[in-house]
N, C-alpha and C positions, 0 to 999 in steps of 0.2 A: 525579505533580505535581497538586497542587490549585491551582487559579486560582482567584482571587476575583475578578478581572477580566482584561481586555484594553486597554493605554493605548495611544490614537495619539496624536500631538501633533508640533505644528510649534512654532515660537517665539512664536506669537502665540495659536494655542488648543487644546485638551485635549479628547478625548471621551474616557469611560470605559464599558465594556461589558463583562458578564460572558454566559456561554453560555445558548442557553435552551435548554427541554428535549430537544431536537433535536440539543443538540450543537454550537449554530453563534449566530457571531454578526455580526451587518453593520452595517457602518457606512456610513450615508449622509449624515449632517448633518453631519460634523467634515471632517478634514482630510485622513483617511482614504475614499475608496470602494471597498468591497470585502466581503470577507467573511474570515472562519478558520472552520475547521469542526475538531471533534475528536470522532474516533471509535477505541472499544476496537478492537480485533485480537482479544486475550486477553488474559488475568492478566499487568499490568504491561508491557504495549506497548501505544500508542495510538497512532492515526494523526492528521497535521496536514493541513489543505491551506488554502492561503491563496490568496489573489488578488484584487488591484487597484489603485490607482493614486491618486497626488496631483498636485495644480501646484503643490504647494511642497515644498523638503525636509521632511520629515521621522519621527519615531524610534516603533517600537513595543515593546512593553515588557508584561511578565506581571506583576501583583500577585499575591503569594500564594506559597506555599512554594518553594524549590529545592532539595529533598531531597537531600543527599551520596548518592553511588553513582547516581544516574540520567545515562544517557547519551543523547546528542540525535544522529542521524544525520541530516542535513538534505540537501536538494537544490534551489540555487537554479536553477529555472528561467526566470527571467527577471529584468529591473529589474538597479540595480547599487548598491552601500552599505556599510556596514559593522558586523560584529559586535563589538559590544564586552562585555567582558567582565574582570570586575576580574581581575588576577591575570595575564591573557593581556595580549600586542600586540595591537591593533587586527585585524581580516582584514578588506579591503577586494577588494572582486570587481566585477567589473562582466562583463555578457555567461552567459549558458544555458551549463547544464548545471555547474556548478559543486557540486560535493560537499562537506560538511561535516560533523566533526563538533564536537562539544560538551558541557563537562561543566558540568550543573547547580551542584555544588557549594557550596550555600548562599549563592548571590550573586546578585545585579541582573545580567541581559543585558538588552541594548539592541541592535534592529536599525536603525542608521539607514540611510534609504535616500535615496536623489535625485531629487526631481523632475521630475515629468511620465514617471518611465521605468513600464510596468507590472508589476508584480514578482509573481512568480508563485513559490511553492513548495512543497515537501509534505519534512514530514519525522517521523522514527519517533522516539517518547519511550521509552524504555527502564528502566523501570525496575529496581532491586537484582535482586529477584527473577527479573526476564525474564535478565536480565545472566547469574547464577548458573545460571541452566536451562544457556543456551545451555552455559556452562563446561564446566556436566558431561556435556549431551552431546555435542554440537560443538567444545568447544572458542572461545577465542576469541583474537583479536589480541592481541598483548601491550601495548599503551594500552587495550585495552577492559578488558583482565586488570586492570590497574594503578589504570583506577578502580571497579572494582570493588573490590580489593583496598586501596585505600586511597578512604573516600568523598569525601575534599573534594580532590582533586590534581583541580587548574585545566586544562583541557584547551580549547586553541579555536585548530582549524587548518581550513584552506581545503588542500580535495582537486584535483589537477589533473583536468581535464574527463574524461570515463567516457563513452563513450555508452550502455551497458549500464544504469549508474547514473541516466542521465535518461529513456532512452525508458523504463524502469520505471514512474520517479515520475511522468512525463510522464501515463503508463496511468492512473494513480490520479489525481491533478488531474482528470483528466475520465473519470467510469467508465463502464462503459458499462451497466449492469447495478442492478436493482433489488432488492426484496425476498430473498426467501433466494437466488436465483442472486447478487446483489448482493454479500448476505455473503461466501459462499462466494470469489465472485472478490475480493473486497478481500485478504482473510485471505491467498489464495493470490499474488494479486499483492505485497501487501507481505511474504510473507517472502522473494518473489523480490527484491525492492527491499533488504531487508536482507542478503541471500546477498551480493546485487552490494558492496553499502556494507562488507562487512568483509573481504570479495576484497581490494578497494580498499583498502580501512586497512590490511591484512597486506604492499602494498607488491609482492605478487605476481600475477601474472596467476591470474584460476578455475582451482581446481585440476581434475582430472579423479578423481571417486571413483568407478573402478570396483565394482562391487557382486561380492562372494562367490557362489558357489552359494547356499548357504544363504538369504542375503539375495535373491536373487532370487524364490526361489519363494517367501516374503515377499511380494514387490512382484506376483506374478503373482498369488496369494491376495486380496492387496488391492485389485486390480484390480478380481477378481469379484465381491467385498464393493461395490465403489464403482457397478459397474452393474446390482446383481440389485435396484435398486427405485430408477429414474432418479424418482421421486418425491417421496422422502425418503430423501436419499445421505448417508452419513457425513461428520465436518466432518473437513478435513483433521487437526485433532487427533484425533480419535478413528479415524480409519483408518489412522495410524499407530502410536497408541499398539497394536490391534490388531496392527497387522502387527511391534509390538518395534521399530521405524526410528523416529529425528528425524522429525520435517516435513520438516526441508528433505534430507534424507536418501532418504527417500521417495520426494519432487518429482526427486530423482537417476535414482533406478531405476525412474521410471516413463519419465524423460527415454531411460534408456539402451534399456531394453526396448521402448517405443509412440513414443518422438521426443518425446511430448511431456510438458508438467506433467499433476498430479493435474486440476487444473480443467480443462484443455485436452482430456484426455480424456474425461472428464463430460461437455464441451459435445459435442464429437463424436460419444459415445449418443446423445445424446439428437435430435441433428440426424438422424443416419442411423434411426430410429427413427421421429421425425415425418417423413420425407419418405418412408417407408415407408405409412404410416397416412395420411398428405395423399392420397397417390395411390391406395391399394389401398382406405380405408373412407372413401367419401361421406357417409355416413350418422353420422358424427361431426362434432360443430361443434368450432368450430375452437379456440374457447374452451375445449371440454373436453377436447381434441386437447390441448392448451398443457398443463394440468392434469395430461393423465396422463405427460408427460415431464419434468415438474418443475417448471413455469413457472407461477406464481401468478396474472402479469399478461400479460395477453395482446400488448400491446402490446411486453415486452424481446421473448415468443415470436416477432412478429412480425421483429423487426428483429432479434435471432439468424437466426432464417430466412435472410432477404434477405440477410443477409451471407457467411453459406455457402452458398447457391445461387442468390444473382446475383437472383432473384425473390422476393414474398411468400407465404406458402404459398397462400391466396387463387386467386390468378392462377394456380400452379401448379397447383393443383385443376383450375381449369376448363378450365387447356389442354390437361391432362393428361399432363403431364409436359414433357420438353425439347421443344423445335421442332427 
């Protein structure tokens, strides 16, 4: 989807806003306070993340193409209002965690929302092409199938509450994470966000895909691909394309084999690693320390730290480990 702008508007006044280089755009003067931000994933998925708030109703709205076959997975995390959308009923939601989805289909959407509530949401653009990936490898729902298969069939329903589905999106609304660690975790949190959203559309609870032999030692291969240079690690596509697995295929058999996702692992090198090197070589700063584990900015290294082991490395240095 190309935007040429972003409309807020109540009944009284209009601001219009297109993104700037950055991906984001805020509105402070209108009616509107808040921001939208849109950022790639890869080829034909982009992520949204909105947030903030009016003291009057009302409606936001996209100028600029609605491509037939793009599909919108959304999740409102907070505020309460309604989609509209020609072709569909009304969906009116009020209250977190609410899941949606939405088909583009060459027509005007309008969110309108309510007054004084804070609305808060993130949600995944999907374009033909991303749709058609997933198909042949994955598979998909059969409404995702349908608009695919046909690009302009109207689609626009409100999902009963997920918690899987929001504490996702919830991740992404606030990341925690910068520069290429940043990357990395978006890419890998939103295809968890997508896994959950078409769970949830198929009407079925997460299936369980156990992994073959074969497939496994796959996953174990890719594993030692993913830590033999916590520096410059492969992007979750490219360690799957190697390993012959989907992404989120992949993010299975590392689930099943380590407990955890591909990123989740990565962080855990790299922590067991630096708390290795914190404590055993003084004679490294801490900045370079950060550096040779992957961490560009010393400041995410620091609070990764703190959050796996309770302290900053800093402090751990000088106490020399636990008390």
């Amino acid at each position: 989807m190309k935007e040429l702008a972003w409309v807020a508007e109540t009944a009284a006044e209009s601001e219009a806003q297109g993104f700037n280089p950055d991906g984001r755009i805020t509105f402070d003067d209108g009616p509107f306070a808040g921001f939208i931000e849109r950022v790639p994933v890869r080829p034909g998925i982009a992520l949204y993340r909105v947030e903030g708030t009016s003291s009057h109703a009302w409606t936001l709205r996209a100028l600029g193409d609605s491509p037939a076959g793009t599909l919108v997975f959304g999740t409102m995390l907070g505020g309460a209002g309604a989609i509209e959308a020609k072709g569909n009923e009304r969906q009116i939601w009020r209250g977190p965690g609410r899941p949606y989805v939405l088909s583009l289909a060459e027509r005007e959407i309008a969110y309108r929302l309510e007054a004084g509530e804070p609305w808060r949401a993130v949600t995944l653009l999907l374009e033909a092409e991303a749709l058609e990936h997933l198909a042949s490898r994955d598979g998909l729902p059969p409404l995702a199938r349908a608009v695919l298969d046909e690009g302009q069939l109207p689609v626009s329903h409100l999902l009963e509450s997920d918690r899987a589905v929001a504490r996702a999106a919830s991740d992404l609304l606030h990341p925690v994470y910068r520069g290429s660690m940043g990357t990395l975790w978006r890419e890998s949190k939103a295809l968890e966000l997508l896994a959950h959203q078409l769970d949830h559309l198929s009407g079925s609870p997460p299936r369980s895909f156990a992994l073959n032999v074969r497939d496994l030692v796959r996953v174990r291969d890719a594993h030692q691909q993913l830590v033999a240079d916590l520096r410059a690690p492969p992007s979750l596509e490219a360690l799957a394309a190697q390993a012959k697995l989907s992404p989120r295929r992949l993010n299975q058999g590392f689930r099943q084999l380590y407990g955890m996702t591909v990123f989740e692992v990565l962080l855990e090198a790299r922590m067991k690693m630096a708390h290795v090197m914190v404590l055993e070589r003084q004679d490294i700063p801490l900045k370079h320390l950060a550096w040779m584990v992957g961490y560009s900015q010393l400041s995410n290294f620091i609070n990764a730290y703190r959050r796996r082991f309770g302290v900053p490395p800093g402090r751990h240095r000088r106490e020399g480990g636990w008390e």
